[in-house]
N, C-alpha and C positions, 0 to 999 in steps of 0.2 A: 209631512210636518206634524199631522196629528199624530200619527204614532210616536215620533222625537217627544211632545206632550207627554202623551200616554204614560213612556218610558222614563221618563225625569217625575213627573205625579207619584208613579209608583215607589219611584229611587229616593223621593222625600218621603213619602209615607215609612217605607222601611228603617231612613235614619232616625225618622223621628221617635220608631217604637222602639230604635236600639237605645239612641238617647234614656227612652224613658226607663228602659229598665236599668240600663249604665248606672242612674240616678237613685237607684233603689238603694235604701230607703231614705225619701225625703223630710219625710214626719213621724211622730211616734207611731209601734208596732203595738197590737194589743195581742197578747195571748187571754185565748177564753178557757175559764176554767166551769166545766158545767157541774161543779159539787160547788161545798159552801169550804171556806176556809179553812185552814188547820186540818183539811184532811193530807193522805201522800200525794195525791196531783196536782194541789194547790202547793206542797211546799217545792216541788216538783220545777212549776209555773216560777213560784217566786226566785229562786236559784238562778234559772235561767234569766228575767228580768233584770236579777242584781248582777249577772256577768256578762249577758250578750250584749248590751250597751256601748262596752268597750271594743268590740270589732264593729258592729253596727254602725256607729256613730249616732245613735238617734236612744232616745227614750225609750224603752216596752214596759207598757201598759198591764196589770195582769188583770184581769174582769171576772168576777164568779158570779156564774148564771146559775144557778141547782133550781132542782126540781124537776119531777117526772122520770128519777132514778137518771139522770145527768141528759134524759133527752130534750131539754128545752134547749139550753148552753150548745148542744151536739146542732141542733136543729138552726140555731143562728148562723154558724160559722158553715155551715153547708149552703142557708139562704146569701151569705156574705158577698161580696163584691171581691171577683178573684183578681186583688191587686199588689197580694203580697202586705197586707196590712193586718189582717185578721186570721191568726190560727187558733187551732184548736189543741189541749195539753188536755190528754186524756187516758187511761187503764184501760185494760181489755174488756169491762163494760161494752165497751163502745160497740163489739161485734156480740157479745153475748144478750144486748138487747134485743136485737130485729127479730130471734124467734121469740123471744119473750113479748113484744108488743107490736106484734107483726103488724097489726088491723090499723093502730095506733100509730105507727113510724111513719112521718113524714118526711124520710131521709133514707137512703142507702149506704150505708157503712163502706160498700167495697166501687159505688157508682156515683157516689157523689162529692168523695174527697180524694185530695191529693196527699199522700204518705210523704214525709216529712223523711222523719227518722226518729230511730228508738233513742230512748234516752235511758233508764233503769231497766231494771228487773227489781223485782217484791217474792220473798218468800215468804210460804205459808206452811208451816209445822199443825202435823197433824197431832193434837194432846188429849188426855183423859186425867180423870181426877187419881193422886198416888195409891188412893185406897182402893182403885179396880184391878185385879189381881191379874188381867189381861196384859201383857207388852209388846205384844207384836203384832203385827197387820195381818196375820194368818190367825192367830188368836182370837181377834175383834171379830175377821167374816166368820169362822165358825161360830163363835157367840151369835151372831144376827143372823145368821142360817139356821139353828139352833130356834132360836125367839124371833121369827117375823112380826119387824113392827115393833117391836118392847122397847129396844133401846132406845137410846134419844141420841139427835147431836143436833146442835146451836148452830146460827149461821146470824150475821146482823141485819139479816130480809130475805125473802125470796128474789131469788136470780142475782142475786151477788156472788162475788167469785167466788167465797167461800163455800156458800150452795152449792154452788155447780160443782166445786171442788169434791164436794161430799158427791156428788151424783154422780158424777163420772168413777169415783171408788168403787159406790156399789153396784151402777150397773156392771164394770169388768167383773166383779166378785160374785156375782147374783146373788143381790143380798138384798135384805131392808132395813130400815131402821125408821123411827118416827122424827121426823123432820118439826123442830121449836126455834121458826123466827123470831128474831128481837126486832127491834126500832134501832140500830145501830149497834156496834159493841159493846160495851158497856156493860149492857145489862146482862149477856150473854155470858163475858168473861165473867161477873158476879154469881150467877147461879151453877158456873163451870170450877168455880173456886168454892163453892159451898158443895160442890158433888150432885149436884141436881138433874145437872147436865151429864151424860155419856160421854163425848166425843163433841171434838171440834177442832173445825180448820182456823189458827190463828196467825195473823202476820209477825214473823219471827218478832221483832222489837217488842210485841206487845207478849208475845210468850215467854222468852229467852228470860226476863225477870225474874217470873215466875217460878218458870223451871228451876234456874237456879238457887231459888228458897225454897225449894223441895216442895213448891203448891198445886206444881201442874206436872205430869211424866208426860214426855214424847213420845209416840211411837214411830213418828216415819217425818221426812224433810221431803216436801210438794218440790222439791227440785232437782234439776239432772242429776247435780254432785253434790255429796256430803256438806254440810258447814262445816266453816273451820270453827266454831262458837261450839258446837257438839258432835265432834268426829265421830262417835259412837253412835249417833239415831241412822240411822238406812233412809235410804230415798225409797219412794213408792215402788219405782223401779227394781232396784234390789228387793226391796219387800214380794214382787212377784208380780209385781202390776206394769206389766209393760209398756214404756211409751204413754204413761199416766201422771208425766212431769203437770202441777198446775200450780207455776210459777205464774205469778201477775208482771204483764207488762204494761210500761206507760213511754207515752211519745207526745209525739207534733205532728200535727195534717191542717192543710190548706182545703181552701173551698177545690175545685173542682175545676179547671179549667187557669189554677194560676200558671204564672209562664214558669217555663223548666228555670231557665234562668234564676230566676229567685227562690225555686225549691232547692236549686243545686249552692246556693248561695246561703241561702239560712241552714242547711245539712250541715253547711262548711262551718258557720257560726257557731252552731250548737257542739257540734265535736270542739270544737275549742274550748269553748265554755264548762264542757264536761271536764275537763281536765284538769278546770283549777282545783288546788288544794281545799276552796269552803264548799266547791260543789260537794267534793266527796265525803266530806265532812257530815254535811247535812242531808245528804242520800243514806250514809249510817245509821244518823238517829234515826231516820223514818223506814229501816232496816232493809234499805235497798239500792242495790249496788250498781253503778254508772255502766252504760251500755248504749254503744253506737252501731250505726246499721248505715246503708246508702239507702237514698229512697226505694230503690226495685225491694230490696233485701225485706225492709219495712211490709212494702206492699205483698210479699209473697207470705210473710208473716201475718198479716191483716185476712188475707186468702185461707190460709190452714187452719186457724182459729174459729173461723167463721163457720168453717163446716165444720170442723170437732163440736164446736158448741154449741150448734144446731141440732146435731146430731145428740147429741147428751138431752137437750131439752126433750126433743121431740121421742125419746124412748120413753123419760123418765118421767113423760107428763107434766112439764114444769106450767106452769101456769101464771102471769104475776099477778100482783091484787089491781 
């Protein structure tokens, strides 16, 4: 008789956690965004908010946490309560912090959350001012092979993609160059449009302008294949940089311990959501293009990044402030 118990206790307990997640979701969803507004993860976040509603059936919330180069925001949604309420919408930041603030990360990027699914991709065109008589990526390493140290390129902070993007250039090339953080872009694109600056990695939307007013020349496109906005500039790749694609990606992850069921369930939401007509729209302006994955797919993605960009730092001396 006490085993009959036992086995009916247990047969309730399991309906009731199937219920529960059946039930998912029962209240608004918050996605955390750990930058400040108006940047690509935020508009990223917001897209998703204004379409996932309509499969969901419920509210999403979007939340901007910044600060600490997106580790605060990164750090909540790791501490979060894994109920399928609280994600994380974030750039490959995410795995290029841990060497950058190793002593400081109160989180593990690959042990502490659950990978969602990708949602874009971001490129980043490598440019120079029209008056540097240089064009091509074979050009520029001999120039900085040439002048160790002389040249300059911009990046909008230390251990930003764009960084890293330059650092993984010149350690394949064995090269150097002098490395001029800004506090954001802005100021960077400014002194890169005045020729001050050498070089610099920029997210295609914020270059493609330029370029075509004849204010900034290309030399190479950070991504597998050619743009169709500039069939003529070379990917790093063709340029002779093998396997040197450094396209930015952005996704969704859960805390750590949420149930499959509702990672397998919001995967399913967001591919939809991707699909409609304003998403793509608005992935455009912020010049990057919709892109889904299954959670494994995501997570092995999350895995390879992680040591490439460990690995970039830890050659290249990266350091943050």
């Amino acid at each position: 008789m006490k085993n009959l118990f036992r086995i009916l206790a247990a047969l309730m307990l399991m309906l009731a956690a199937n219920a529960s997640q059946a039930a998912w979701p029962d209240r608004p969803v918050t996605l955390i965004v750990p930058f400040t507004p108006a940047t690509g993860i935020d508009q990223v976040a917001r897209q998703l908010a204004a379409t996932l509603p309509k499969t969901l059936g419920q509210a999403v919330v979007v939340e901007n946490l910044a600060g600490a180069s997106g580790n605060i925001g990164t750090e909540k949604v790791a501490r979060a309560a894994p109920d399928g309420y609280t994600f994380l919408v974030t750039v490959n930041t995410f795995v290029m912090n841990q060497p950058l603030y190793r002593e400081k990360l109160h989180y593990d990027p690959i042990q502490d959350f659950a990978p969602v699914s990708l949602t874009s991709w971001g490129t980043l065109l490598l440019v120079t001012h029209p008056s540097n008589p240089v064009g091509t990526i074979q050009q520029m390493e001999d120039a900085a092979r040439k002048q160790p140290g002389k040249l300059s390129y911009g990046t909008p902070g230390v251990g930003t993609p764009h960084h890293l993007a330059m650092a993984l250039l010149l350690d394949q090339a064995k090269a150097t160059m002098l490395h001029v953080p800004y506090k954001g872009t802005a100021g960077a694109v400014t002194d890169m449009l005045a020729g001050r600056l050498d070089y610099m990695f920029l997210p295609v939307h914020v270059a493609l302008p330029q370029i075509k007013a004849g204010k900034l020349k290309a030399l190479a496109t950070g991504s597998p294949k050619r743009l169709p906005q500039l069939p003529d500039v070379p990917t790093l790749s063709e340029s002779g940089l093998h396997g040197a694609d450094v396209d930015m990606w952005y996704g969704v992850l859960a805390p750590k311990g949420t149930p499959q069921a509702i990672i397998d369930s919001m995967n399913r939401q967001i591919a939809v959501a991707l699909k409609a007509p304003s998403t793509a729209s608005a992935f455009e302006a912020q010049g990057m293009v919709p892109a889904t994955s299954t959670p494994a797919e995501f997570a092995e993605l999350i895995r390879k990044d992680a040591k490439r960009w460990s690995d970039v730092v830890t050659r290249a001396g990266i350091k943050a402030d």
